[in-house]
C-alpha positions, 0 to 999 in steps of 0.5 A: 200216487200222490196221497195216502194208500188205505187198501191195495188189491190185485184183481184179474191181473190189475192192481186196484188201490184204495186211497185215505177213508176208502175202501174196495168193495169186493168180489169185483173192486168196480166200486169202493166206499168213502167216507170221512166228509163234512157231512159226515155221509158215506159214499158209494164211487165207482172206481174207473170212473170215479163217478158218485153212485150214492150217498148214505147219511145218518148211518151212525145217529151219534157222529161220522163213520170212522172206518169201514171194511167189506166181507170177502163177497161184500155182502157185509159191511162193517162200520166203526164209529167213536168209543170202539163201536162197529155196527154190522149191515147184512145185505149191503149192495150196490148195483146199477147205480143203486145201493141197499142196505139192510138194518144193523144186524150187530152192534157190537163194542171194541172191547166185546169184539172178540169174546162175543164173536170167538167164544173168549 
């Protein structure tokens, strides 16, 4: 693999890898996420095929999505943007070439991360 590996995943005895500003989406890993364009969108690419499937833009009002991860059933996305905040999308799917989301359920600060959602 000649680029940088953010993910690696081993899924029905096939090994699936995500590259730089890209992540698998779970529970299946056909799609992974990307994101750290000039336009500063956020897109939905399915991962034999490495087709376009959408393009979210303005997810973050203020500057560009800076890191994305998915829950384990990948119904939860969580992005982070500048000064350590990360923004929670409940709902969050893609199927048939097409993808929802819901509004932001949580946003929450870096430095309020664990006391808001550990009781610290």
């Amino acid at each position: 693999m000649g680029s940088k590996v953010s993910q690696i995943v081993m899924f029905q005895d096939k090994v699936h890898a995500a590259g730089a500003n890209s992540v698998l989406k779970p529970p299946g890993y056909s799609k992974y996420l990307a994101w750290g364009f000039p336009d500063r969108s956020l897109r939905i690419i399915s991962y034999d095929q490495d087709k376009l499937l959408s393009t979210h833009e303005n997810l973050h009002d203020d500057g560009p999505v800076l890191c994305a991860g998915f829950s384990r059933d990948g119904r939860i996305l969580v992005t982070g943007r500048m000064l350590s905040q990360m923004l929670f999308w409940h709902s969050f799917y893609v199927a048939h070439n097409h993808c929802e989301h819901a509004n932001i359920t949580e946003s929450v600060l870096g430095d309020n991360f664990f006391g808001q959602f550990f009781g610290l």
